[in-house]
C-alpha angles and dihedrals in degrees: 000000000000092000093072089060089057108084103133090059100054088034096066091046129080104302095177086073108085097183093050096057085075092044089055097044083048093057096040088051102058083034086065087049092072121136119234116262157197110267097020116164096218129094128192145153144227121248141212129195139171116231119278085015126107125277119198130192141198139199107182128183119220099208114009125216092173092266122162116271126207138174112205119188120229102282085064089249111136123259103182123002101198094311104333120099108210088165109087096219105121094192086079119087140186113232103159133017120162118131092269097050137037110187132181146181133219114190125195094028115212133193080249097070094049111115142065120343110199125218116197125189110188101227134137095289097019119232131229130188127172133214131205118228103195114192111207111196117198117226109281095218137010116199139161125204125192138210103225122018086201116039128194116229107266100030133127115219141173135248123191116205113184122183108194146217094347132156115237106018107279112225123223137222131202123217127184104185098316100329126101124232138195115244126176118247135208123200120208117176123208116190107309089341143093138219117189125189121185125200136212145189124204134167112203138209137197090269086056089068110120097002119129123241107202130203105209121185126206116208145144097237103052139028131221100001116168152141134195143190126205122232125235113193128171126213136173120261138302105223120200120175116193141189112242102165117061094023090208141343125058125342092234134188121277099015129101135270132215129180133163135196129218127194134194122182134138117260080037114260112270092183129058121158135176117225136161115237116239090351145065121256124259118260093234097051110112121205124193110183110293087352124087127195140207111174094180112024117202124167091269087084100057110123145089118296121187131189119214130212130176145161137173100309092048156275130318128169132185119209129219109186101209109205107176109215119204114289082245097047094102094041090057098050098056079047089051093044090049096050087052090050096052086045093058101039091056094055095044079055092052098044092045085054095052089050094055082044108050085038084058088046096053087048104057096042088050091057095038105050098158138245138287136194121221125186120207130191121254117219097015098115093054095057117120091216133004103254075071099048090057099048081049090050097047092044094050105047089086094055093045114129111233102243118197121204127189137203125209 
């Protein structure tokens, strides 16, 4: 087979020969089907190329002696032959030829052309190297199909994500928002070609309304696909009830009472009563739609009144528990709070009066300790011995004169 790519080496020898053609092709040929060996003096590359791209490829000599190059395909037919192209295939182009480099294009890459590209270099012994041309083809179509278009709080429901017709398998990844989750995939393979579908599971809640869920593949041959589907869940209502009237302090006697209810529910709440829980509701209690009225409040109307919503997926309600206090309660208790102020404030003006007391009074008695009397001996000091100091002394205690001393 590879003696009909080899036009340049039969051509140069002897063509008026018709016996030896044959013998020639014969010898080129068993000279192509050469292992690859230790101390060869080509050098070459894999490729890979994603399909419809370009695909180069280079035989390189190490250390030239002007021998003949060649690139043959696969099927061991010759591409280029120095810088001449016998193959027809026009894709194939030549980019670089000098006696240390052969180098060739292929354009529109298919999964045809995928497998061993061989570089010959006609020395004694000739040299052969192969290089590996690998076609990477992205997903066709990436599509997610979902269970319900429209999910119920609480349920669980299914998405399909299927990435189709790839080489290799593409792998898929599951986003909910921004958080990963973990779906379950199935490889088919078709030919040379691979469908992948990955499944998951996810059981949505009111908070999950609107939020994308998004199918990401990872493969070699494409970047940031991706495709993602929006879910729609609805959920009963979310009841509020809030005081409108008074906007804050005690619910007294006498005075009014406003409160409004809001509801939030998808689909959006079509139903919203007033009632009065375990008991009846007052006759003068006035409800406008979400709103409820009590123009005069007295203690008959203590107790706990809800206010209901629903829709199609269900029923909510919100409480507000009403206790009238006396129409003086309030009154009493800033009388309260005063008296409690005065009370305090005497007492911080009488303890602050017995400190500045008691601190005059440690002054003065430090300063004024008091008087004491001594009596000393006259003529003591003058005794020759002290028999006779004694007798002076004793004699002399009558006569003492009383000596006052004073410390300041």
């Amino acid at each position: 087979m590879a003696g009909r790519a080899q036009p340049s080496g039969p051509a140069g020898s002897g063509g008026g020969a018709p016996g030896l053609l044959p013998l020639l092709l014969l010898l080129l040929s068993a000279a192509a089907i050469i292992p690859r060996g230790d101390g060869q003096n080509l050098v070459t590359e894999d490729v890979t190329v994603v399909e419809g791209d370009v695909a180069t490829i280079s035989c390189r000599v190490k250390n030239s002696d002007d021998s003949v190059i060649q690139l043959l395909n696969p099927n061991r037919q010759t591409i280029y032959f120095r810088d001449f192209r016998p193959l027809k295939d026009s894709r194939f182009q030549l980019v670089n030829f000098s006696n240390s480099e052969l180098r060739v294009s292929l354009t529109n890459v298919s999964i045809s052309d995928e497998g061993r590209y061989f570089c010959q270099l006609y020395t004694d012994p000739p040299q052969e190297i192969y290089t590996t041309i690998t076609v990477l083809v992205p997903p066709r179509n990436l599509v997610i199909d979902i269970q319900k278009e429209t999910a119920v709080e609480g349920e669980e429901i299914e998405l399909n994500c299927t990435a189709m017709a790839s080489r290799p398998a593409t792998t898929i990844r599951w986003f909910k928002g921004n958080k990963e989750l973990t779906g379950k995939s199935e490889v088919e393979q078709w030919s040379d070609m691979y469908t992948v579908t990955s499944q998951l599971l996810l059981k949505v809640g009111r908070e999950d309304d609107g939020v994308p869920v998004i199918c990401l593949v990872d493969h070699p041959a494409v970047k940031d696909l991706q495709t993602q589907r929006y879910l729609e869940v609805m959920y009963k209502p979310q009841v509020r009830v809030s005081q409108n009237y008074p906007l804050q302090g005690l619910t007294r006697e006498g005075e009014p009472l406003e409160l409004t209810c809001t509801a939030f529910g998808k689909p959006q709440p079509t139903d919203m009563r007033w009632l009065r829980v375990d008991d009846e509701m007052p006759q003068h209690v006035v409800v406008s739609g979400s709103n409820l009225l009590i123009s005069n409040l007295n203690k008959t109307d203590n107790g706990t009144y809800r206010c209901e919503a629903s829709n199609a997926v269900g029923k909510s309600h919100a409480d507000y528990m009403l206790f009238v206090y006396d129409s003086r309660a309030g009154e009493e208790g800033v009388i309260r709070s005063v008296d409690h102020a005065v009370v305090g404030g005497v007492v911080a003006v009488v303890v602050f009066a017995m400190l500045c007391l008691l601190i005059i009074l440690g002054r003065y008695f430090a300063r004024h300790k008091g008087t004491y009397f001594t009596h000393e001996a006259k003529g003591a000091d003058d005794a020759a011995d002290a028999d006779t100091a004694i007798i002076n002394a004793e004699g002399g205690q009558n006569n003492s004169e009383e000596k006052k001393e004073y410390f300041i």
